[in-house]
C-alpha positions as protocol buffer text, in pm:
chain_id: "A"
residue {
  index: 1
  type: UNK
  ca { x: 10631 y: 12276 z: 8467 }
}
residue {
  index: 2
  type: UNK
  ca { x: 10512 y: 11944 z: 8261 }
}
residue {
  index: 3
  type: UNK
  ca { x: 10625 y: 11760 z: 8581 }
}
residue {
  index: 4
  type: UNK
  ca { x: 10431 y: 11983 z: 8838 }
}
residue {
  index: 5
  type: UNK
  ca { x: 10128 y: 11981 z: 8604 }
}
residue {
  index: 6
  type: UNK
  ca { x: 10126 y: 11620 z: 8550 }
}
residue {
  index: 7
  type: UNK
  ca { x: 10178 y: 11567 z: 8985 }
}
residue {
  index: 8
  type: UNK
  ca { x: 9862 y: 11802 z: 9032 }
}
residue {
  index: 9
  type: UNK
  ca { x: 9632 y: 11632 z: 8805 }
}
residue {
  index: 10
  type: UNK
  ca { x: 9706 y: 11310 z: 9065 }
}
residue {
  index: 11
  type: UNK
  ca { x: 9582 y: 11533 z: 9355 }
}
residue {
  index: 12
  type: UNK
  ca { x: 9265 y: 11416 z: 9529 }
}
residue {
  index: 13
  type: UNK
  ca { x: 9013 y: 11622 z: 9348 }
}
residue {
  index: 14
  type: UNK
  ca { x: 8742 y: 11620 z: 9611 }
}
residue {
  index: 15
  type: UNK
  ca { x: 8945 y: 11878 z: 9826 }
}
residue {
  index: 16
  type: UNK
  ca { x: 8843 y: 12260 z: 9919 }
}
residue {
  index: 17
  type: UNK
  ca { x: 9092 y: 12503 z: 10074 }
}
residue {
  index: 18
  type: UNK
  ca { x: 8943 y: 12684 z: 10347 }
}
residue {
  index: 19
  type: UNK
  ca { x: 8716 y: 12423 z: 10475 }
}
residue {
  index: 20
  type: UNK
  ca { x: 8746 y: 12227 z: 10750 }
}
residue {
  index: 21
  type: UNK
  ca { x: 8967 y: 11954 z: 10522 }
}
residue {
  index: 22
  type: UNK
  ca { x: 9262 y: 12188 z: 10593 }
}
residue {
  index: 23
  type: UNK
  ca { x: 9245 y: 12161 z: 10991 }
}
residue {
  index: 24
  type: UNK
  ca { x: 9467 y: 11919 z: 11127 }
}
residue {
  index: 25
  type: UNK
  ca { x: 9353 y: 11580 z: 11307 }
}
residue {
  index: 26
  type: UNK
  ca { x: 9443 y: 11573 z: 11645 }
}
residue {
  index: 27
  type: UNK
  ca { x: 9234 y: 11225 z: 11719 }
}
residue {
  index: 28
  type: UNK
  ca { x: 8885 y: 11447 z: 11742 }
}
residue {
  index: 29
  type: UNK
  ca { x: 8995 y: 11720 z: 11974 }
}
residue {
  index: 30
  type: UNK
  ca { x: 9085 y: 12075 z: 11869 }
}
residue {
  index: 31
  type: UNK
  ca { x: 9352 y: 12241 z: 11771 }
}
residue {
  index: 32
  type: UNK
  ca { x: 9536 y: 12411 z: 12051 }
}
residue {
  index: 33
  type: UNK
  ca { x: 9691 y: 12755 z: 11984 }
}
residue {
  index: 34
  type: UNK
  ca { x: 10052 y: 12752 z: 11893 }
}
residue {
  index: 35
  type: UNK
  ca { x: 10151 y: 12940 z: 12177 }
}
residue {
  index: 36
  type: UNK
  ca { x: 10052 y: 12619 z: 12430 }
}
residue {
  index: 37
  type: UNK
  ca { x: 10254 y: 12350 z: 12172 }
}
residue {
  index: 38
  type: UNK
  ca { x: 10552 y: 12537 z: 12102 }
}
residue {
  index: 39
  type: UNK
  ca { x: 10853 y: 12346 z: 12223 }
}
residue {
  index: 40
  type: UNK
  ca { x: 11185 y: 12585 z: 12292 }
}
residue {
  index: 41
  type: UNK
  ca { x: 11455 y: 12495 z: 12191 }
}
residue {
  index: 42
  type: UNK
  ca { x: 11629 y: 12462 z: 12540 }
}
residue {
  index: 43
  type: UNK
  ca { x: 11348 y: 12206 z: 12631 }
}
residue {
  index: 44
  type: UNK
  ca { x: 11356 y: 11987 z: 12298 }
}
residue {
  index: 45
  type: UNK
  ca { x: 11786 y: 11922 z: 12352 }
}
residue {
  index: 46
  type: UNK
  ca { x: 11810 y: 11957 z: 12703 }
}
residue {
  index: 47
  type: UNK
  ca { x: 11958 y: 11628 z: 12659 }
}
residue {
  index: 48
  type: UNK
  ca { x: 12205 y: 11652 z: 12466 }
}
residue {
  index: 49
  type: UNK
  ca { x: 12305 y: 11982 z: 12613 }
}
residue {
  index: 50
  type: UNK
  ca { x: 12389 y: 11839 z: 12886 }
}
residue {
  index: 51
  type: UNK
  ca { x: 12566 y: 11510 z: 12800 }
}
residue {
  index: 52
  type: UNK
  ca { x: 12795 y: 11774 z: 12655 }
}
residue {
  index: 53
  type: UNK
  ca { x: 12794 y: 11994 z: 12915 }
}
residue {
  index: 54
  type: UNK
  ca { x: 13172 y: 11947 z: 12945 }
}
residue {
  index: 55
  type: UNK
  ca { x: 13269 y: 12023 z: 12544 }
}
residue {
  index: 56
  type: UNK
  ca { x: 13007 y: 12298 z: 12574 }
}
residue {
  index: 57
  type: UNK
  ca { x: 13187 y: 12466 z: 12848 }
}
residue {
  index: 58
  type: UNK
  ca { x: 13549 y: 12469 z: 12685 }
}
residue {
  index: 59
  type: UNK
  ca { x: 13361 y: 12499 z: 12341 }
}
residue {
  index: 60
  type: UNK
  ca { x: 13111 y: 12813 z: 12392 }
}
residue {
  index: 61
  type: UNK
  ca { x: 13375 y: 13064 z: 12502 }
}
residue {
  index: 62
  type: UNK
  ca { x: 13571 y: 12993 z: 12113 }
}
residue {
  index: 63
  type: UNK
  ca { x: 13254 y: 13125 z: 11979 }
}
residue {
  index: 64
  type: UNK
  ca { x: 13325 y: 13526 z: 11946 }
}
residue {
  index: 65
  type: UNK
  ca { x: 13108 y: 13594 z: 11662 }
}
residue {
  index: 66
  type: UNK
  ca { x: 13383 y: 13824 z: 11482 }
}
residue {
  index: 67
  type: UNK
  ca { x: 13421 y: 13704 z: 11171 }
}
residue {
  index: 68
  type: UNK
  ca { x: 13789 y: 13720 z: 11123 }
}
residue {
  index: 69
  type: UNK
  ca { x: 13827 y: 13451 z: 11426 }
}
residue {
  index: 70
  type: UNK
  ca { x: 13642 y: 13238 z: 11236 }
}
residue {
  index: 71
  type: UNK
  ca { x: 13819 y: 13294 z: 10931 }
}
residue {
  index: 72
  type: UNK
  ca { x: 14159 y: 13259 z: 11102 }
}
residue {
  index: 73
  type: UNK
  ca { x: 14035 y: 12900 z: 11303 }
}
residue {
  index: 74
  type: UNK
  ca { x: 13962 y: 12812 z: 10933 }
}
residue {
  index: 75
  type: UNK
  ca { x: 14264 y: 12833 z: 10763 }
}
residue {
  index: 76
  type: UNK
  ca { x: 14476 y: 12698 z: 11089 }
}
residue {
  index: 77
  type: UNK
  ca { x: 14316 y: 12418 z: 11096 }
}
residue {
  index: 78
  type: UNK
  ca { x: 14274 y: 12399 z: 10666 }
}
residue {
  index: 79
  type: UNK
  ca { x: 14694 y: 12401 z: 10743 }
}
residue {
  index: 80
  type: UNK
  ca { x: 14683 y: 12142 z: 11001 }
}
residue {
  index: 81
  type: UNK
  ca { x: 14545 y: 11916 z: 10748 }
}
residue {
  index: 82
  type: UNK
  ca { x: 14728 y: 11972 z: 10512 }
}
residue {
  index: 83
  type: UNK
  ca { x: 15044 y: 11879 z: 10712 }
}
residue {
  index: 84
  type: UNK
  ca { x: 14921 y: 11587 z: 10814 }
}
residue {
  index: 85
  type: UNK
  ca { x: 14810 y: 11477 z: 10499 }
}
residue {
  index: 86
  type: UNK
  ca { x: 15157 y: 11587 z: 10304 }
}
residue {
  index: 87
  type: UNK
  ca { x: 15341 y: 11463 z: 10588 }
}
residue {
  index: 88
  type: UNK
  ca { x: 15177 y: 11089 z: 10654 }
}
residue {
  index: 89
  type: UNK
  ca { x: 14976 y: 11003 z: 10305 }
}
């Protein structure tokens, strides 16, 4: 608490919540509503989505969502390892 006490006394005193300091500076203009600059997520990595296209599509169908296939890809490939590190180290 020292720490966080001694950071806030090197805050800028001169500023007031609720004022028009808190708005954020878009060069002048105002601030749109944050239904017109969301970006989805589909439009942000489209991308990289598709420069893996082809992992995706042998990848995506793995993907159950039952946790006991995850559990079970875990320890097979936790065995894999294992072997290979037994085996050549």
């Amino acid at each position: 608490t020292v720490i966080v006490y001694l950071i806030l006394q090197r805050g800028e005193p001169g500023y007031k919540k609720g004022t028009a300091q808190t708005t954020p500076f878009i060069s002048g203009n105002p601030e749109p509503g944050k239904e017109m600059v969301h970006v989805r997520a589909s439009n942000l990595y489209w991308g990289y989505l598709d420069a893996l296209k082809g992992y995706y599509d042998l990848v995506v169908p793995a993907h159950t969502g039952v946790v006991n296939d995850y559990v079970l890809w875990y320890l097979g490939v936790t065995a894999a390892l294992m072997i290979v590190v037994v085996v050549f180290i």
